[in-house]
Every structure is written in C-alpha cells, then in structure tokens.
N, C-alpha and C positions, 0 to 999 in steps of 0.2 A: 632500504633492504631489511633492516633489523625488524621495521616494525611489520612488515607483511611475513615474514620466518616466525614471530612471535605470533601474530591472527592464525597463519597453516596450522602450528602447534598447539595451540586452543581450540580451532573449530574443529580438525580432525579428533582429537578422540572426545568429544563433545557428541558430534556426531554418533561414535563408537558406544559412548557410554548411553546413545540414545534405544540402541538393542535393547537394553536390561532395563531403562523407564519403560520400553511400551507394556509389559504387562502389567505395569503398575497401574499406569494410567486407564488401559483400558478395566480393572480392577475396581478404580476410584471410579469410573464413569458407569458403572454396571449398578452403584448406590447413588449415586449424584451427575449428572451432566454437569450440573450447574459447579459441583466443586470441581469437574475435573476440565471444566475450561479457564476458572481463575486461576489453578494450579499451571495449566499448562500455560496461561498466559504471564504468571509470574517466572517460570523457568525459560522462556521465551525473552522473555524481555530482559534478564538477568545476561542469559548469553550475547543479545545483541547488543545490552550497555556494556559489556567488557569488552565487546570488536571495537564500538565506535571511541573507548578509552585507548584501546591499543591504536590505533587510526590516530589519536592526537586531535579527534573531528570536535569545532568548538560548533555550538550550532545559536544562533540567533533566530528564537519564537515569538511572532509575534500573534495574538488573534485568536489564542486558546481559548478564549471566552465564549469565542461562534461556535464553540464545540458543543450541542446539546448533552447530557449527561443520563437524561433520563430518556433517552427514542434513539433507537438506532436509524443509521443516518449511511448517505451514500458519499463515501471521499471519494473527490475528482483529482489528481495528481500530473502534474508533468513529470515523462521519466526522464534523464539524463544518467543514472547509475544504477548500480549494483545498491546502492548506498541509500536510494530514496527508499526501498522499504525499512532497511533497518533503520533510519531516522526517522521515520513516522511512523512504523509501530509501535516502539517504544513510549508514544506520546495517547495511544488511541484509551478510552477510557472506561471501554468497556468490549466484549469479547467481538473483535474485527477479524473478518477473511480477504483475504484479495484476490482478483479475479487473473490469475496467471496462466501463459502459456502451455499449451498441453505436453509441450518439449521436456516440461520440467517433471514430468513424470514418468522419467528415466531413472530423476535420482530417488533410489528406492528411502534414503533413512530421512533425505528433505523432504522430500512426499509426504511422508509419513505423520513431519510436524506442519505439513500444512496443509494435508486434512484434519489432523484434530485439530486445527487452529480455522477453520471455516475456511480453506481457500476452496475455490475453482476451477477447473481447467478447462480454456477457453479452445475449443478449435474454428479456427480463422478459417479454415479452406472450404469446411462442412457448416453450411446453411443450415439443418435441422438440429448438428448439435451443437451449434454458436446458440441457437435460439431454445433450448432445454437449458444450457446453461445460464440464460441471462433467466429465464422461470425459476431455475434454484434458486439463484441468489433474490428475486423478488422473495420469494419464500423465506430464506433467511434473513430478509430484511422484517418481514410480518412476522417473525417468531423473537424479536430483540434485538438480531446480530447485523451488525454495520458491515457492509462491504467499501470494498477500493478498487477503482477504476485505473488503467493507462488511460485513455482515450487517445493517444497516440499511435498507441497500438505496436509501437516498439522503443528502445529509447535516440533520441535526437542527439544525433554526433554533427549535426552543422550549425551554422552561425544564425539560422534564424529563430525565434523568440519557442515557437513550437511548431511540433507539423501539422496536418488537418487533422480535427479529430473523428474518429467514426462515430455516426449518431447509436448506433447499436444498442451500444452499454449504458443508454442514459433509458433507454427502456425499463431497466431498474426500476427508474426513479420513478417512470409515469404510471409502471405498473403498482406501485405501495403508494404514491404521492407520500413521500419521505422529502428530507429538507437537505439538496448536495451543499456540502462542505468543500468549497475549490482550496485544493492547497498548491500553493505556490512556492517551489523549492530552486534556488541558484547556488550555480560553483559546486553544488556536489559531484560534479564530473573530475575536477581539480581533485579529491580524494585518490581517486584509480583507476580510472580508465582515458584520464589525457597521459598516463605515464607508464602503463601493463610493463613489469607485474606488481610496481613496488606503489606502496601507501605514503601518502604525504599528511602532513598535517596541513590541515584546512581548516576555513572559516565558514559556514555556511549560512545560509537565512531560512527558515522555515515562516512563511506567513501561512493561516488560517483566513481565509478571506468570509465575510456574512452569509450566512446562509440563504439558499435560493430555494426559496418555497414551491415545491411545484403543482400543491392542493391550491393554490390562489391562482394558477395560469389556466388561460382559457386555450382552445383547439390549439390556435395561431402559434401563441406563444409557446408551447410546447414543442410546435414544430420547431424555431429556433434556436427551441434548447440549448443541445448542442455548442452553435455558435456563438449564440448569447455566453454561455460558461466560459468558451477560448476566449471572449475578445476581453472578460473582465480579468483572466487570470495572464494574457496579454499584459494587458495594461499595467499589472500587478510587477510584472517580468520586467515590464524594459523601466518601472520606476526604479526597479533594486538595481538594475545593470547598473543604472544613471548615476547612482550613488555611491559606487565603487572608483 
C-alpha cells in the first residue's frame, strides 16, 4: 500500500509539473529536434527510474548487446503490464516511440509526453487508419527513430505463453527492412496488476533476443514473419518460466 500512495504522489504532480515543461520543450525543439528529444528522453527516463525504484522492481537483462546503437530498429514485445513500457524504455538507446492504443489519447498531459517522445496511436477498429499509422511509423523508422510493437494487441491475463499475434505491425519492418529486436519480458505482471491497486516488489527478466534481419528474407519468409518472431520469443518464454 505504502509504495503505490508513494508512485500516486510522484506521478500526479509530475504530470502537473508537465504544463510548465511543454513550452519549454516545444522552445528547445523550434532550435533543435534533435536536442529536444534527448532532453525529453532523459526527463522521461528519469521519471520512470524513480516509479520502477518506488515499485521495489529488480529487473534481470540479458541480451543488450542485440541492441544495434547506430539504426534504428523495430522492438517486438510481449505485453503483460502497465510496467513493460516503463521497464524497457528506460533501457532503449536512442530516441524510441511506441505504437499505443488510440484510447490513450484521452489522457491529455500522457499524450502529450508521448507524442514528443515518437508514440503512435493505433486504431484497431478502422482499417485505413491502422494502415496510415503503421506508414508513420515506417517513416519514423527511415528518419532514425526505433519503434515498439504489442503484437498481441492487448496485454495477456491467462496462463498461456502469449496470445496470437497480429501480422499488421510487423509491416513496419518489411516496409524499411530494419532488424526487429524480440524482447522477451516475465513476472512483470506480479508488479500490479495480479494484485490492483497495490505494488509489490518483484523480480523480473528482461531478455533482448538476436536480431531478425528482414533485408535477408525472401517473399515466403516474410510471410511467416509474424509467426516465426512468436514461436522464437515462445521458446524464450517458457525457458524463463522453466527456471523459476
């Protein structure tokens, strides 16, 4: 209980105090983009290391190395939390958006830091602008900025490994031919949402699994995309379960 009364109390005027950065930021970005997304990604990242310190969340990385540094790159993720973004964006190593639900652009001051921070808003229901959306983020993939994938398409509250994932979002990939980055996350559910409202302290795993080249796939392969990506970040999933 204490430590989710401590997160309310930090994130709320956090939030608050995010009024009085945006004209800064949009200030910094009218002489530099380029400074005012490593600015917003160090104040970004700063707030989500002090939730995941309030949180008590230890995390075990392994695989950072398949992270290219110099191309931006397509992360494929399994959801199970609130908690998978903010444990891998604090990790991304140069300026990443993520392709989120268009629900989330209710919240006016979240919004706000995740469009300067390259996010997306996906609508599931509308075929034309699922399909504008996944053409930005190709674009933002050709201009340096890494995106993130669900491909589950929501997060997974049951006992199997993951759900299907939709081919959709991996059109990203084939459209830049960029290298996806599958990460493979367990137990971040055990944070907050097996026990709403209160935070636990947890263990987590974060693997980076080799990168999937998809300038070296022919037609075929391409078509299997997709499935090829679940069955290796599958495999990844129930080795970590196995070892708990």
């Amino acid at each position: 209980m204490i430590r989710f009364l401590i997160a309310v109390l930090f994130v709320i005027p956090f939030l608050l105090f995010s009024f009085i950065l945006q004209p800064i930021m949009l200030l910094i970005g009218v002489f530099s983009r380029k400074a005012r997304d490593r600015v917003s990604l160090s104040i970004v990242n700063w707030a989500f290391r002090v939730v995941i310190a309030i949180a008590g969340t230890k995390a075990e990385v392994t695989g950072l190395e398949n992270v290219p540094k110099d191309e931006a790159v397509l992360y494929v993720i399994n959801h199970r939390s609130f908690f998978d973004i903010i444990l891998t964006y604090v990790r991304v190593p140069r300026p990443t958006g993520y392709v989120a639900k268009k629900e989330l652009l209710n919240y006016l001051t979240l919004t706000w830091w995740m469009k300067l921070l390259h996010c997306e808003f996906l609508d599931r229901k509308d075929i034309r602008k699922g399909m504008k959306t996944i053409n930005d983020c190709a674009e933002k993939i050709k201009k340096g900025i890494s995106m993130v994938i669900f491909p589950e398409g929501t997060r997974n509250k049951g006992d199997e490994p993951m759900l299907p994932f939709h081919g959709g979002s991996f059109k990203i990939a084939e459209k830049t031919d960029c290298k996806i980055i599958p990460v493979v996350l367990t137990n971040t559910s055990a944070i907050f949402e097996d026990h709403l409202p209160w935070l636990r302290s947890k263990k987590v795993t974060i693997d980076y699994l080799p990168p999937v080249d998809t300038a070296k796939m022919d037609r075929e392969e391409r078509k299997q995309l997709p499935e090829h990506v679940r069955q290796l970040m599958v495999d990844a999933y129930v080795k970590r379960m196995k070892e708990k």
